[in-house]
C-alpha atoms as an extended CHARMM CRD file, in Angstrom:
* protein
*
       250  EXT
         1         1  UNK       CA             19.7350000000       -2.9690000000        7.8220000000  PROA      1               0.0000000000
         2         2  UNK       CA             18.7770000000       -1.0200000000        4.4400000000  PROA      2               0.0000000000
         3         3  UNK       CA             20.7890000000       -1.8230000000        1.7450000000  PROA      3               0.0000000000
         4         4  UNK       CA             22.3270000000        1.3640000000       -0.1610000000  PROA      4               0.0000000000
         5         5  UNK       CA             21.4600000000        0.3040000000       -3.9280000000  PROA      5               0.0000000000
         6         6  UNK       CA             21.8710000000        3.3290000000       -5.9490000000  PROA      6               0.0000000000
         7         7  UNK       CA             24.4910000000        6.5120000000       -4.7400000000  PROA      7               0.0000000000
         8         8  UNK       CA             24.6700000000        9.2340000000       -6.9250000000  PROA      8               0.0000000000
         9         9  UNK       CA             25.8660000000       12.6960000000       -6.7820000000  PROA      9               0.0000000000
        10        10  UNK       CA             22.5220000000       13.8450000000       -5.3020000000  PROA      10              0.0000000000
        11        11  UNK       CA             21.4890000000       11.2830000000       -3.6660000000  PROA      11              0.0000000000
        12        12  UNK       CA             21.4550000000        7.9340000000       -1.5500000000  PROA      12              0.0000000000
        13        13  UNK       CA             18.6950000000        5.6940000000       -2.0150000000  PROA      13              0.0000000000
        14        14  UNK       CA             18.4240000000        2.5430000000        0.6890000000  PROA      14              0.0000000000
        15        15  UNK       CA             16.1720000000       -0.2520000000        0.3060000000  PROA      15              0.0000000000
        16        16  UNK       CA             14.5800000000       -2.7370000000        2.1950000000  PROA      16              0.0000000000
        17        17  UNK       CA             11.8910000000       -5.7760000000        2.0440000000  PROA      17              0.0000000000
        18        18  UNK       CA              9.2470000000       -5.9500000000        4.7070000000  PROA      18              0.0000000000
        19        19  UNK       CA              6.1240000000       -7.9940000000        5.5970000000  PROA      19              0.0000000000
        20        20  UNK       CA              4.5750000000      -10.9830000000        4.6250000000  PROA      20              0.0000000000
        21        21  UNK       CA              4.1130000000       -9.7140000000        1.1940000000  PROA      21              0.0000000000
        22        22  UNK       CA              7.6120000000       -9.4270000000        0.4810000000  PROA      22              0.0000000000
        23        23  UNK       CA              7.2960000000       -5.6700000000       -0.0540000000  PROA      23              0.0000000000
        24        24  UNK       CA             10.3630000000       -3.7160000000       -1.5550000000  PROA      24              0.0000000000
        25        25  UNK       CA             10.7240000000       -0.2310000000        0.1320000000  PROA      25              0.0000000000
        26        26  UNK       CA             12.5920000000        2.7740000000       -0.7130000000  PROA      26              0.0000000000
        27        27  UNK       CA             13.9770000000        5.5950000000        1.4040000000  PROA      27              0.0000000000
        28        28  UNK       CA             15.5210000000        8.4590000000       -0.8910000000  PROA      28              0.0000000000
        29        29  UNK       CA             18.3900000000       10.5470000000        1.3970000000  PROA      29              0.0000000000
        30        30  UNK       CA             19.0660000000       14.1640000000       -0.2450000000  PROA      30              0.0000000000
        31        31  UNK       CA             22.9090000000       14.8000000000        0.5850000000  PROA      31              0.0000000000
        32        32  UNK       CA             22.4230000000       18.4120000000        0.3530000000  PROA      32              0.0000000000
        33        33  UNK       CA             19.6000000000       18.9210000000        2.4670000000  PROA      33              0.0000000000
        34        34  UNK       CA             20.0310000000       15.4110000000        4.8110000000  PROA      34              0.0000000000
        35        35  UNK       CA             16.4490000000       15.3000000000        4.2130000000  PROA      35              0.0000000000
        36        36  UNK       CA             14.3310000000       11.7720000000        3.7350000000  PROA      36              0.0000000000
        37        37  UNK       CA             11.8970000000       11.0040000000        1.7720000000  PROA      37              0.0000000000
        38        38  UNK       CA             10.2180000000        7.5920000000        2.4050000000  PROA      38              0.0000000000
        39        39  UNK       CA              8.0980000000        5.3910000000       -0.3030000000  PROA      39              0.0000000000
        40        40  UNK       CA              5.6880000000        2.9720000000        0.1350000000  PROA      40              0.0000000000
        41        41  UNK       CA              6.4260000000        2.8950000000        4.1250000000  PROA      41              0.0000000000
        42        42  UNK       CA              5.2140000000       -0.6550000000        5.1800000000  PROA      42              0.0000000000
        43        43  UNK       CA              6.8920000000        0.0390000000        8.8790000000  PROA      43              0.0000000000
        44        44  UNK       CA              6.9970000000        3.5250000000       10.1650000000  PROA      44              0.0000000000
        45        45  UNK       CA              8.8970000000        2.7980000000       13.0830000000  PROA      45              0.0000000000
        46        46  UNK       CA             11.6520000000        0.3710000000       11.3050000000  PROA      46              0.0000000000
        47        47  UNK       CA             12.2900000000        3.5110000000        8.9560000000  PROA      47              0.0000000000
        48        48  UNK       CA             12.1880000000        6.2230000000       11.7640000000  PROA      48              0.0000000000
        49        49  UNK       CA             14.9840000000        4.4490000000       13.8930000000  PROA      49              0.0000000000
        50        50  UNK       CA             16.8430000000        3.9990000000       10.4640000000  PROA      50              0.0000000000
        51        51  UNK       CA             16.7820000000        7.5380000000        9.8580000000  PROA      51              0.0000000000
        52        52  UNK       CA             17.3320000000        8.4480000000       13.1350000000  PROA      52              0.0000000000
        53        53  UNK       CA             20.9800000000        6.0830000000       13.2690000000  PROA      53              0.0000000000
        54        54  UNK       CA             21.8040000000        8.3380000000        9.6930000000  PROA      54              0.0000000000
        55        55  UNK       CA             21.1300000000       11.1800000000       11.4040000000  PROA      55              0.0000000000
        56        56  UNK       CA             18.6050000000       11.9870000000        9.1870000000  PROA      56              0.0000000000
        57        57  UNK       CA             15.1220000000       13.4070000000        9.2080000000  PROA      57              0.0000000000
        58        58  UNK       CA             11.9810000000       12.0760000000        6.9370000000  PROA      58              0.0000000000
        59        59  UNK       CA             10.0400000000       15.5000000000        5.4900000000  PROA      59              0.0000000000
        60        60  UNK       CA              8.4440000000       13.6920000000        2.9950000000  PROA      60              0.0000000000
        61        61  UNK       CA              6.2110000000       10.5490000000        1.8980000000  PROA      61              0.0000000000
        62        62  UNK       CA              5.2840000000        9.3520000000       -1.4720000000  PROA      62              0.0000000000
        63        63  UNK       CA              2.8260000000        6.8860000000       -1.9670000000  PROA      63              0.0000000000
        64        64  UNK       CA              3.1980000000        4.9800000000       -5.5850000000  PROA      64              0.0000000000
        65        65  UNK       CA             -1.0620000000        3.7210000000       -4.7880000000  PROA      65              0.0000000000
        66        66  UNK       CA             -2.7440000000        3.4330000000       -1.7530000000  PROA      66              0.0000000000
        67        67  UNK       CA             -2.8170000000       -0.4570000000       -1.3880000000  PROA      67              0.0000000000
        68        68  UNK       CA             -3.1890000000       -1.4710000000        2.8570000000  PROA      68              0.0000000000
        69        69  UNK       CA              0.5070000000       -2.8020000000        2.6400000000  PROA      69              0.0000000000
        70        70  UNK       CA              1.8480000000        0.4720000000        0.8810000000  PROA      70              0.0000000000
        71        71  UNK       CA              0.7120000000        2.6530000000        3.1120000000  PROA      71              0.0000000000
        72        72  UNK       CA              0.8130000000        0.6820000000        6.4340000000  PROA      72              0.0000000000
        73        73  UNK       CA              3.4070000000        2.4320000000        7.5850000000  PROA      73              0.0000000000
        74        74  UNK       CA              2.0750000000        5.6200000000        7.2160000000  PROA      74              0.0000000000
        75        75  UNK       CA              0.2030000000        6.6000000000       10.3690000000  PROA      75              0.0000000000
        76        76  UNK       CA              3.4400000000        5.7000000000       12.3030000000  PROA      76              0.0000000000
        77        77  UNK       CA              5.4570000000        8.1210000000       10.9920000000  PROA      77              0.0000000000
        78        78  UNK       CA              3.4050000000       11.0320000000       12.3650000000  PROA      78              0.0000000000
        79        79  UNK       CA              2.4410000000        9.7840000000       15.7330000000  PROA      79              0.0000000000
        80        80  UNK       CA              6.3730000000        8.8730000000       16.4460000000  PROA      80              0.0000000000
        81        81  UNK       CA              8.1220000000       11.9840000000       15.0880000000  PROA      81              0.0000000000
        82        82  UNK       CA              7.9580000000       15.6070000000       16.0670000000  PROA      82              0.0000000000
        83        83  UNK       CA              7.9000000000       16.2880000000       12.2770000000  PROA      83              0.0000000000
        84        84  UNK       CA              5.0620000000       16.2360000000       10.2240000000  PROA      84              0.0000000000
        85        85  UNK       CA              6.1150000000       14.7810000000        6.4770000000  PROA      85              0.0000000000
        86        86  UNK       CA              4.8360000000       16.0600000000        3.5460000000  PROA      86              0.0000000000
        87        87  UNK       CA              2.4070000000       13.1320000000        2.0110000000  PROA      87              0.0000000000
        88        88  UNK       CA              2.2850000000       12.7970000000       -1.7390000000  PROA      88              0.0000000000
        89        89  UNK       CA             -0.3530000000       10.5630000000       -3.8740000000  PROA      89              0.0000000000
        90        90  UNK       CA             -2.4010000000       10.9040000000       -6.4450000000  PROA      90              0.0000000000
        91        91  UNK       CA             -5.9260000000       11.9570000000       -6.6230000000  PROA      91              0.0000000000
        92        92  UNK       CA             -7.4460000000        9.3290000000       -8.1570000000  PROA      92              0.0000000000
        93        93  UNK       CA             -6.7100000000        6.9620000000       -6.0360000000  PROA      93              0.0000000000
        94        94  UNK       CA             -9.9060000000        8.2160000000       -3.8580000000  PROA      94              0.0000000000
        95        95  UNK       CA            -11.5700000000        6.4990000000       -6.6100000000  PROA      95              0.0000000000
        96        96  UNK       CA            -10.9570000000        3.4880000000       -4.6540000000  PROA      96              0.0000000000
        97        97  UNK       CA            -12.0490000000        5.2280000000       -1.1350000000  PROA      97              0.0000000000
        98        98  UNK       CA             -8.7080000000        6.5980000000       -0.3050000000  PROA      98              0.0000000000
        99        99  UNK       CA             -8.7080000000        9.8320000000        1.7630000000  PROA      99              0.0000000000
       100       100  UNK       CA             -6.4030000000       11.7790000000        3.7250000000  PROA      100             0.0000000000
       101       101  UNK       CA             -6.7160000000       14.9170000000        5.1400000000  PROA      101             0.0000000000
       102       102  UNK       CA             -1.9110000000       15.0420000000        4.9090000000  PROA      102             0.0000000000
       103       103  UNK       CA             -2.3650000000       14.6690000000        1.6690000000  PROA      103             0.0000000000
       104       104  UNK       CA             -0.6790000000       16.9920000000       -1.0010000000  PROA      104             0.0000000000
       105       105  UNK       CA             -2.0860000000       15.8850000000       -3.8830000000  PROA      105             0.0000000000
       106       106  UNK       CA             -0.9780000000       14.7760000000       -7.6500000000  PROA      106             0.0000000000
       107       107  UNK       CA             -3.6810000000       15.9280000000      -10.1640000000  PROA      107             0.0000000000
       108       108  UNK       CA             -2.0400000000       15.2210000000      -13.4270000000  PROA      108             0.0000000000
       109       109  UNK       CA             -3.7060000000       13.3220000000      -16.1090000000  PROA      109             0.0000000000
       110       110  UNK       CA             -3.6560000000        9.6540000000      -16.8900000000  PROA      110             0.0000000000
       111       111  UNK       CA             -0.5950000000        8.8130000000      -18.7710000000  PROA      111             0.0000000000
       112       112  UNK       CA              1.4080000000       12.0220000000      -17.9980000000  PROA      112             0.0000000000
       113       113  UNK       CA              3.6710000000       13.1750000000      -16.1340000000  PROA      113             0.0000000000
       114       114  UNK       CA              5.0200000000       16.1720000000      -13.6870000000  PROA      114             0.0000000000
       115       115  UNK       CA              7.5960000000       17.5720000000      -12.4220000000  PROA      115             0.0000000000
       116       116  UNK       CA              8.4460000000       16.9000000000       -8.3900000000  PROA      116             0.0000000000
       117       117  UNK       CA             11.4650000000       17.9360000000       -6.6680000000  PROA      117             0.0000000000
       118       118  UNK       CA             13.0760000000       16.5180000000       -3.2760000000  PROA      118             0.0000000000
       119       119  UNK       CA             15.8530000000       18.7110000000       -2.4910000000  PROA      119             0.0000000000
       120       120  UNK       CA             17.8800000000       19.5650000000       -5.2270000000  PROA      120             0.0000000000
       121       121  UNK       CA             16.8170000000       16.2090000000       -6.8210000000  PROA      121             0.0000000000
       122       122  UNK       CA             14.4700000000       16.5130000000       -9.9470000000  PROA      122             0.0000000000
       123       123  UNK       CA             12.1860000000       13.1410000000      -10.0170000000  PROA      123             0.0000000000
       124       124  UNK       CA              8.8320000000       12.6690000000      -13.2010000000  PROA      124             0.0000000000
       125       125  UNK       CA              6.0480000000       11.4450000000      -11.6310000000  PROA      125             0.0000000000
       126       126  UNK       CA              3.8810000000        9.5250000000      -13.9660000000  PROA      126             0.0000000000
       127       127  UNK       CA              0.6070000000        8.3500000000      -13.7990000000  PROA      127             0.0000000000
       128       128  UNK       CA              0.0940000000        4.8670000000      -14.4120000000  PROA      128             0.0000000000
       129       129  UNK       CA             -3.1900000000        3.3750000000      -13.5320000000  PROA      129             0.0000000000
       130       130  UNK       CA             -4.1850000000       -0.0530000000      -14.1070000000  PROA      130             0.0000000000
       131       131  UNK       CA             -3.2460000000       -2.0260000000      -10.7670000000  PROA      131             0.0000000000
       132       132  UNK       CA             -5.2830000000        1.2310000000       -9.1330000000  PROA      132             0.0000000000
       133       133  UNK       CA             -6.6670000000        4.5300000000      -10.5460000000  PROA      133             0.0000000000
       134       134  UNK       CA             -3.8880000000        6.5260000000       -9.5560000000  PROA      134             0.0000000000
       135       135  UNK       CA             -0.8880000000        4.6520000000       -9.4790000000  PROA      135             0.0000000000
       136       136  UNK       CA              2.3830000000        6.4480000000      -10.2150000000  PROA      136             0.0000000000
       137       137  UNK       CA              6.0240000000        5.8770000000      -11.4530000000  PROA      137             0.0000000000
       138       138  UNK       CA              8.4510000000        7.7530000000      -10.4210000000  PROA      138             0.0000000000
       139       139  UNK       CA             11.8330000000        8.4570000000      -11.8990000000  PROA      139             0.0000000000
       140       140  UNK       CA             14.6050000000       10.5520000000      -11.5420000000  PROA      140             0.0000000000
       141       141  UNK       CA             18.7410000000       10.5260000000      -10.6680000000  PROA      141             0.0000000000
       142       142  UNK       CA             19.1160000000        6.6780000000      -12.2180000000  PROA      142             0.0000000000
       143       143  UNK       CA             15.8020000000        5.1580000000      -10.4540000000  PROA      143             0.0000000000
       144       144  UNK       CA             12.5740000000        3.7260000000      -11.7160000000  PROA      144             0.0000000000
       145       145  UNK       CA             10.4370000000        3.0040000000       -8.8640000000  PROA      145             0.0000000000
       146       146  UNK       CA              7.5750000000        1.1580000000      -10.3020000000  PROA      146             0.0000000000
       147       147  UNK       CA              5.7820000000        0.3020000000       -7.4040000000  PROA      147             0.0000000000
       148       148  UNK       CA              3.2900000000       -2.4050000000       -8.6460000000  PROA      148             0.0000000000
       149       149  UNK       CA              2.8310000000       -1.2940000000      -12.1070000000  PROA      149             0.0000000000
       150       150  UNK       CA              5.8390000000       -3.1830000000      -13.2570000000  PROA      150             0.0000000000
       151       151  UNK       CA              7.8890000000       -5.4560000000      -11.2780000000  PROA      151             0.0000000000
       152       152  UNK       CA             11.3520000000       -7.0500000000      -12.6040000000  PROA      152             0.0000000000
       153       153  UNK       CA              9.4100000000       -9.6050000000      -14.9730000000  PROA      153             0.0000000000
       154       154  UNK       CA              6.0310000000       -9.2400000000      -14.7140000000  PROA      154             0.0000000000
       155       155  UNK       CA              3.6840000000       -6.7730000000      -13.4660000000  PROA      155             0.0000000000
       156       156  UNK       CA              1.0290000000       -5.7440000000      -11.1580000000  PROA      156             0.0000000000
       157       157  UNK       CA             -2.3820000000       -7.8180000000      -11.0430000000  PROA      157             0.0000000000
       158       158  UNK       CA             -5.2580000000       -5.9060000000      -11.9570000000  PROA      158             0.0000000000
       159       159  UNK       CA             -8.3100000000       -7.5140000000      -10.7120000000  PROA      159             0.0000000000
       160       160  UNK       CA             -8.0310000000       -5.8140000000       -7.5480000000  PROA      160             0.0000000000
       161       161  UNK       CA            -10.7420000000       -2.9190000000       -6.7540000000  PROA      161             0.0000000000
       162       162  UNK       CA            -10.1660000000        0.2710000000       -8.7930000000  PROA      162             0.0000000000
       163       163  UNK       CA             -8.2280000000       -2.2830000000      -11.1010000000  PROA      163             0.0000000000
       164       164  UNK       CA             -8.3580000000       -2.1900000000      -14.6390000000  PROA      164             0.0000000000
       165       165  UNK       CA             -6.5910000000       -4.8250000000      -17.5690000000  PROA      165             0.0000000000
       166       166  UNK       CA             -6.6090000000       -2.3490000000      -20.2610000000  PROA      166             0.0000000000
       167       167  UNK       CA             -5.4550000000        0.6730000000      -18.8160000000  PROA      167             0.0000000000
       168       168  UNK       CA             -2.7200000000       -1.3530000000      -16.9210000000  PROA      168             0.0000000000
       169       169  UNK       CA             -1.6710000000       -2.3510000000      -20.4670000000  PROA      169             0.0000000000
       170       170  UNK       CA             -2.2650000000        1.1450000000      -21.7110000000  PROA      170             0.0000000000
       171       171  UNK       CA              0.2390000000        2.4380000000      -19.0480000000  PROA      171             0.0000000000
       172       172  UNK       CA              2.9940000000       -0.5380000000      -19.6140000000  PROA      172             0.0000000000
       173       173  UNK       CA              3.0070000000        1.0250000000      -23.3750000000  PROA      173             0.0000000000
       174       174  UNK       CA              3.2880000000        4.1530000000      -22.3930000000  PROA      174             0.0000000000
       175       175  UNK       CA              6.1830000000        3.8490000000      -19.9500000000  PROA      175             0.0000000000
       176       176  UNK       CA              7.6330000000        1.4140000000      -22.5420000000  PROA      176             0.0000000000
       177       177  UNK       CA              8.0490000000        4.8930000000      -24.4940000000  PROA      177             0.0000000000
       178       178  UNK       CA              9.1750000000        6.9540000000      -21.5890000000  PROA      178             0.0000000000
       179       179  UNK       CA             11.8300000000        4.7020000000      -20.7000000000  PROA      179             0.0000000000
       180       180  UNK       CA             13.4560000000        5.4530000000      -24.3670000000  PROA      180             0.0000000000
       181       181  UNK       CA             14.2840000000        8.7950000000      -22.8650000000  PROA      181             0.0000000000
       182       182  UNK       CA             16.3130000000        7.3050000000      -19.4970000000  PROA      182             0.0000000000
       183       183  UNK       CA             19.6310000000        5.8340000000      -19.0400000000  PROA      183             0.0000000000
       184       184  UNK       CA             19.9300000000        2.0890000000      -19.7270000000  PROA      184             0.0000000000
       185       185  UNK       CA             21.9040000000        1.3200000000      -16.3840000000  PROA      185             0.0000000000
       186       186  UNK       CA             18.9700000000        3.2430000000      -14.5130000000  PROA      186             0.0000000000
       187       187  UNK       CA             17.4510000000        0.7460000000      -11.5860000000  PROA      187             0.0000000000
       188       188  UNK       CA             14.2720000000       -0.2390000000      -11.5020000000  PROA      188             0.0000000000
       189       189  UNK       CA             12.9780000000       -0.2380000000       -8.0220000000  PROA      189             0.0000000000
       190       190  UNK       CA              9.5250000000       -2.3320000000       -7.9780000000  PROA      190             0.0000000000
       191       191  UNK       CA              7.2160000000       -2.6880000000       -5.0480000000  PROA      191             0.0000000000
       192       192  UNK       CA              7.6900000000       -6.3420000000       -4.5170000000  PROA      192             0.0000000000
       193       193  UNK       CA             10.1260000000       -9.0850000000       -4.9290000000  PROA      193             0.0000000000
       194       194  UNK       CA              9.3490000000      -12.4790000000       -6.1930000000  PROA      194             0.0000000000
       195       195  UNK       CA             11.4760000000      -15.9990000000       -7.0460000000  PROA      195             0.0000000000
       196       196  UNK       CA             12.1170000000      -15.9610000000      -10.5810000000  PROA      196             0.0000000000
       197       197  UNK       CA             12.1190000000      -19.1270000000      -12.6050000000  PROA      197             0.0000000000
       198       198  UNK       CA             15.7280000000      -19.9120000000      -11.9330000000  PROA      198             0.0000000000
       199       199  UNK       CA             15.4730000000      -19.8970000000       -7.9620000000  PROA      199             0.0000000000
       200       200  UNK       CA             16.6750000000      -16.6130000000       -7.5370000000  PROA      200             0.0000000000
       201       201  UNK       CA             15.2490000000      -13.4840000000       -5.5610000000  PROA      201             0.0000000000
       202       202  UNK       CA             16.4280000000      -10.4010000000       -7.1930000000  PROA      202             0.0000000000
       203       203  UNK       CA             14.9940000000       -6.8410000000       -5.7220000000  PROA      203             0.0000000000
       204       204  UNK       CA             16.2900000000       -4.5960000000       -8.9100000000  PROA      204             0.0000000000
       205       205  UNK       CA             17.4880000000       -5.0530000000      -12.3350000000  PROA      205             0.0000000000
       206       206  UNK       CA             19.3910000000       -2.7450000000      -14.6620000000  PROA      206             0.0000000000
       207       207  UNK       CA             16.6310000000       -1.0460000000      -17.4200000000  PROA      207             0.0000000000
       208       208  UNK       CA             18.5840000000       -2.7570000000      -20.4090000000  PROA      208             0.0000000000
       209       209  UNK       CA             17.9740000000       -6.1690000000      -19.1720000000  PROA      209             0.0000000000
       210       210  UNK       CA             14.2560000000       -5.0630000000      -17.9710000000  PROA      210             0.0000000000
       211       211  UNK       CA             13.4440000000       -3.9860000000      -21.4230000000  PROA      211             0.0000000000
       212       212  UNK       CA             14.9150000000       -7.6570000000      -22.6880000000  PROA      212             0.0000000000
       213       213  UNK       CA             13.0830000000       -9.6740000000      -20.3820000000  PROA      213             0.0000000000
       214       214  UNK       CA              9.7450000000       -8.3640000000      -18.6740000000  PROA      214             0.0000000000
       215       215  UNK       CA              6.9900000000       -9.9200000000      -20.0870000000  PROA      215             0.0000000000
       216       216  UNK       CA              4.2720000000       -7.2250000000      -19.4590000000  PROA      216             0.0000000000
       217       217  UNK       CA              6.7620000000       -5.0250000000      -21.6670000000  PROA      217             0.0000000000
       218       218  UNK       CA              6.8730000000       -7.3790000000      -24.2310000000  PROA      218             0.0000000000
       219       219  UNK       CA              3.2060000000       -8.5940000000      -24.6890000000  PROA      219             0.0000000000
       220       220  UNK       CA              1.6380000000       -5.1060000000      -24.1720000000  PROA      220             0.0000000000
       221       221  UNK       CA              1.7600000000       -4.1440000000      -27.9260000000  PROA      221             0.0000000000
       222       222  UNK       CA             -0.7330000000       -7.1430000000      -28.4130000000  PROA      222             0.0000000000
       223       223  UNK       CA             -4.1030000000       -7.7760000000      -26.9260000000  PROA      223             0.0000000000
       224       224  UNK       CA             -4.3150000000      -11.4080000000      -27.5640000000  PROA      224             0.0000000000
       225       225  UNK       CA             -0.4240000000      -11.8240000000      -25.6130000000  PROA      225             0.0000000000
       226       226  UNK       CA             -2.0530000000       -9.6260000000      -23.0470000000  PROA      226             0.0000000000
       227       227  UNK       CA             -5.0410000000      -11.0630000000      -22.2240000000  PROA      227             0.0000000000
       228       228  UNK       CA             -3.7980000000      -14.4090000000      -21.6680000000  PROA      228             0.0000000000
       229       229  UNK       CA             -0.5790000000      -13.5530000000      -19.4230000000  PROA      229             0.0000000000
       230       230  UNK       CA             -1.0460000000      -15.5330000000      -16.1280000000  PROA      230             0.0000000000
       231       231  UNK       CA             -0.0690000000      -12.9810000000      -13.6850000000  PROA      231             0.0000000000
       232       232  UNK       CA             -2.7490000000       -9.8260000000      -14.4090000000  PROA      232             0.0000000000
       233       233  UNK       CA             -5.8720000000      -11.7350000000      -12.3660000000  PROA      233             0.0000000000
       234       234  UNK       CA             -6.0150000000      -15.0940000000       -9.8730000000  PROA      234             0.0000000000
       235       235  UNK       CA             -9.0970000000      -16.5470000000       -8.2530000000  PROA      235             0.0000000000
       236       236  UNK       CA             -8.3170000000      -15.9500000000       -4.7030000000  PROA      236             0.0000000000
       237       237  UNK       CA             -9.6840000000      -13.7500000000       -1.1890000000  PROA      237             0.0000000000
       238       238  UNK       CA             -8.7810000000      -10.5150000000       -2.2220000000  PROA      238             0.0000000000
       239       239  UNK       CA            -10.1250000000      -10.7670000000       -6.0160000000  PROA      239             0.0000000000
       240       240  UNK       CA            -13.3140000000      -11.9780000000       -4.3290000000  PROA      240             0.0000000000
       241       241  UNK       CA            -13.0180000000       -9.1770000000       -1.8730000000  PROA      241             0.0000000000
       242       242  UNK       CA            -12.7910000000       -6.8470000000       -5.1330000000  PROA      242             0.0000000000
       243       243  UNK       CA            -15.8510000000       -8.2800000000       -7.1090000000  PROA      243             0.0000000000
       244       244  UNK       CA            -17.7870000000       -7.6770000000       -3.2030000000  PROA      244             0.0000000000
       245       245  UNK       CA            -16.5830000000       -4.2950000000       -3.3730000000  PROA      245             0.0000000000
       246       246  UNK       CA            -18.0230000000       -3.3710000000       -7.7360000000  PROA      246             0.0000000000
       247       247  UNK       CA            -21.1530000000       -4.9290000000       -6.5330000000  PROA      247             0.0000000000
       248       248  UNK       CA            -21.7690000000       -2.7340000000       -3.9090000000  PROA      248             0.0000000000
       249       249  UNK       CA            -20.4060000000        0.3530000000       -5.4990000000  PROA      249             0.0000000000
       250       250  UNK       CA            -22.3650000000       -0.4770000000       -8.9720000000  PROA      250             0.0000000000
């Protein structure tokens, strides 16, 4: 069963971990419109009998990137509902072969941000590339979901296709800033969860206590602490996969 981690006046927003990757995913509930909005859906089905017990209906789907186990779930939700969601991403993520005919489309720049509403619920959606060309963070009501751009002390590799070191670090500064602006008991909401050094297996952490201890956060203001963190590249399938998939393309 999802586990309610954030209630506000707005809003419910459940969570739940899923697949072999340990993915982290997040269904938003508007109370005023007892609408759903689903992100990152790794199983369609798992979230359409959720939201079917809540008596709920999902209208919408975000997509943080387009990464196989972010939008696995995807395909399920329209062939086992009688609704058709609303699916949002970002366009640059077609830079890494991405297409969808659903798709209602972010176009904002590179390290910017727009406006999106779910109900009555304002939400910034920010474009943070660097783990792929058009990841996005999105915030709003006391949440930071951060997909795989930051998790709770690290962040996202970026030697994946339509990766890219720099402008992952360019983005980490950048929210580094935007985060002055929120709440310091916000959530943040990543796309994975992962042991930390002391055994344990948290799935969110207050922003304060982000900001203290993420070490993507705290190296990004220097190239040299950068370049040499352990967790932005590894030498296995899927970066070999990735260098397959430059050749080709170059």
């Amino acid at each position: 069963m999802p586990e309610l981690i954030l209630e506000t006046e707005k809003m419910l927003l459940y969570q739940q971990q899923l697949g072999e990757w340990n993915n982290l995913n997040h269904l938003i509930i508007c109370k005023s419109s007892n609408q759903a909005c689903i992100i990152d859906p790794f199983d369609g089905k798992f979230w359409l009998d959720f939201c079917q017990l809540m008596e709920v209906e999902i209208t919408e789907i975000w997509l943080t990137h387009t990464h196989w186990d972010h939008i696995k779930g995807v395909d399920a939700l329209y062939h086992n509902s009688d609704i058709q969601p609303i699916l949002r991403c970002h366009i640059l993520e077609q830079q890494r072969g991405y297409e969808s005919t659903r798709a209602d489309w972010w176009t904002h720049d590179e390290l910017s941000s727009v406006a999106t509403m779910f109900g009555d619920i304002e939400f910034t959606v920010h474009c943070t590339p660097g783990h792929s060309p058009g990841h996005v963070t999105i915030i709003g009501d006391g949440a930071i979901i951060t997909g795989d751009c930051l998790f709770l002390h690290s962040c996202g590799r970026t030697d994946l296709f339509g990766g890219d070191q720099e402008k992952q670090r360019l983005s980490v500064l950048y929210l580094k800033e935007v985060f002055d602006t929120v709440t310091l008991d916000s959530l943040i909401l990543p796309g994975h969860q992962y042991e930390q050094d002391d055994g344990s297996i948290p799935t969110t952490i207050g922003l304060e206590t982000f900001l203290q201890e993420n070490l993507a956060i705290n190296s990004a203001h220097d190239i040299l602490l950068w370049n040499n963190l352990p967790f932005l590249s590894f030498d296995d399938n899927m970066a070999e996969q990735a260098r397959r998939q430059r050749a080709m393309q170059s």
